[in-house]
C-alpha positions in Angstrom: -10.1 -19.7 -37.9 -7.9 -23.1 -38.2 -3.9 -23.3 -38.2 -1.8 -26.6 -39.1 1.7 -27.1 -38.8 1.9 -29.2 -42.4 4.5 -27.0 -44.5 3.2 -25.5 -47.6 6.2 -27.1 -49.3 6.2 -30.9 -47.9 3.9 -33.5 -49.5 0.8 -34.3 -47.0 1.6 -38.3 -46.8 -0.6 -40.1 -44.5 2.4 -40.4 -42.2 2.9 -36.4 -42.0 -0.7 -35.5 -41.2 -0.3 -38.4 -38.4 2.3 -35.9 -37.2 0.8 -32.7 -37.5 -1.0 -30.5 -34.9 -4.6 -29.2 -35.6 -6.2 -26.2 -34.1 -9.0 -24.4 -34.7 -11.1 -21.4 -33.0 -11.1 -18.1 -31.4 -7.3 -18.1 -32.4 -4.9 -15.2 -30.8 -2.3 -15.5 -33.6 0.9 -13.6 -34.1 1.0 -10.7 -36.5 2.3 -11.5 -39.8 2.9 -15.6 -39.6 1.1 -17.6 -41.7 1.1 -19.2 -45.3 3.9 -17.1 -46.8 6.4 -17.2 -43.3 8.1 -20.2 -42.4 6.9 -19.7 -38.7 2.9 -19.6 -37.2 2.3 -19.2 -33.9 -1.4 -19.3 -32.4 -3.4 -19.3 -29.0 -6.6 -20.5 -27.6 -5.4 -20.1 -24.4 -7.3 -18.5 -21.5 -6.5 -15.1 -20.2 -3.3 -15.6 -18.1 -1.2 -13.3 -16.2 0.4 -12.1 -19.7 -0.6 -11.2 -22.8 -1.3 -14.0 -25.3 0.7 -11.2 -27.9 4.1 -10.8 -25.3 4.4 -14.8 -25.3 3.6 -15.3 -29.3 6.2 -12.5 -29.8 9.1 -14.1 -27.5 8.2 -17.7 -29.2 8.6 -15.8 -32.2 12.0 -14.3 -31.4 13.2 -17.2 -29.6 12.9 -19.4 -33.2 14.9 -16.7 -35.3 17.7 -16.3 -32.5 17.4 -20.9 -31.7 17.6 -21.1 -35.7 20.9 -19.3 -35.7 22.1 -20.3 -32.8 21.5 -23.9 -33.5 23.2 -23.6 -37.0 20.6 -23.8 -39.9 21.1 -21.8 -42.5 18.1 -21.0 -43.0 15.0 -20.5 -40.9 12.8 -23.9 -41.0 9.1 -24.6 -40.7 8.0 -23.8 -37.3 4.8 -23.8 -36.0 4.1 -23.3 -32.2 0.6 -23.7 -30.1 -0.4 -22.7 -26.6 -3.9 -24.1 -25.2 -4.9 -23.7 -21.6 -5.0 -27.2 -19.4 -6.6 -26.2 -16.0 -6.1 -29.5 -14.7 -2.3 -29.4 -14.9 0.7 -26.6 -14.2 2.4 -27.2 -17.8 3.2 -29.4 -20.5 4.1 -29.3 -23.5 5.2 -32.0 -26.7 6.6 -31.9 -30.3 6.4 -33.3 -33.8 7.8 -32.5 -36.6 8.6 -28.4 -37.3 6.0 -27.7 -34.5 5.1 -27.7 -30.8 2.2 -27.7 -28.7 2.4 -26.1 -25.0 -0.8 -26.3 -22.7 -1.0 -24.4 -19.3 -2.9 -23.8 -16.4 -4.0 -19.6 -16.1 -1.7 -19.2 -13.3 1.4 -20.3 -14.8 3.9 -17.5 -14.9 5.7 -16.1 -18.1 8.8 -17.4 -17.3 7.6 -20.9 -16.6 6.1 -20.4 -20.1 9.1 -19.1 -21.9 11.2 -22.2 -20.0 8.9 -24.9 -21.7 8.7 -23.3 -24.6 12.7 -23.4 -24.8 12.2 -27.0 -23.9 10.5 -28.0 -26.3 11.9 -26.3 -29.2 14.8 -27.6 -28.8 12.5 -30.8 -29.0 11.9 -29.4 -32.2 15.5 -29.0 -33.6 16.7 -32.4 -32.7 13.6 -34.3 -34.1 15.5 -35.9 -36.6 18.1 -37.3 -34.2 15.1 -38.7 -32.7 15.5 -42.3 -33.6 19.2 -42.2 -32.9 19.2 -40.1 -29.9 18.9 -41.2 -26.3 20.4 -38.3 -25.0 17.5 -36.1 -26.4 15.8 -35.3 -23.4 19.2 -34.2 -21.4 19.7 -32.0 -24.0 16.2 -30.5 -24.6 16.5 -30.1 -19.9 20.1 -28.2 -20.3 19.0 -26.1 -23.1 15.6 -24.9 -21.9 17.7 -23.0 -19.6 21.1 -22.5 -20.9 19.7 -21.1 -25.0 18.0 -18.4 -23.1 20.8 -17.5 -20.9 23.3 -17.7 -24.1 20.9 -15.3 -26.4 20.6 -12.8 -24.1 17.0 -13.5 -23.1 17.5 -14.0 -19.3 19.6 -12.7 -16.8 22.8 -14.5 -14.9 20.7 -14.7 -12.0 17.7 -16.3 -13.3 19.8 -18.6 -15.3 22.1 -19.5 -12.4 18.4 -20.2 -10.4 17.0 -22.5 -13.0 20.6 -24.3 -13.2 19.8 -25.2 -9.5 16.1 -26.1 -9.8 17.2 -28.3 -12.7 20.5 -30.0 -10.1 18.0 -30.3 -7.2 14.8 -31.9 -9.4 17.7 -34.2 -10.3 19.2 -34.6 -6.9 
């Protein structure tokens, strides 16, 4: 099976597919995304410590709750990818109404969940891009502080990531 993240509704310019991720394979994909939902979400990773289904869910619920929280009115194109990268801890990068996140098999779900944060907000701000130096300071105080704010981790988990993000920068 294949997945894209080109929205049914925008024209395919030569441009767009430039910025469009591509996977195909033995895809773990979330129940019910696809053509008619504005979000997708797929795997070819590697069995990890998790299930494949527990992180496609939470990147699921993370994009209704960032949508809202972030102010659209209505939920945009979103398409999210995970692909297992043995030869690094995590990393992750977006385009356009999608993101990619690629992981060693012994990355906890947390550290998941945190780049995943990351880089949706990534997402969100793509179109300040051009105008936006301050992009990546936001996408590093919101990969911790959205979560914290919606309810998906706890005081003490946020207050740790607050200080791993003050000593990283320290």
């Amino acid at each position: 099976t294949s997945i894209n993240s080109l929205p049914v509704t925008r024209e395919a310019t030569p441009a767009r597919i430039a910025a469009t991720y591509f996977m195909a394979g033995d895809l773990a994909r979330l129940n019910g995304s696809g053509a008619s939902s504005p979000f997708c979400a797929a795997s070819t990773a590697a069995p990890n410590k998790f299930a494949t289904a527990t992180l496609l869910e939470w990147a699921h619920n993370a994009y209704q709750k960032y949508s809202d929280f972030l102010g659209f009115p209505e939920l945009p194109p979103f398409t999210v990818l995970f692909r297992s990268n043995p030869m690094i801890s995590k990393s992750g990068t977006e385009l356009p109404d999608a993101l990619m996140v690629a992981a060693n098999n012994d990355i906890d779900l947390s550290e998941m969940q945190q780049i995943l944060s990351h880089e949706m907000v990534h997402v969100y701000l793509h179109s300040l891009e051009g105008a936006s130096w301050f992009q990546e300071g936001l996408a590093v105080m919101y990969e911790n502080r959205a979560p914290f704010a919606l309810g998906f981790t706890s005081p003490d988990t946020y207050l740790k990531a607050v200080n791993n993000t003050m000593l990283t920068y320290y």
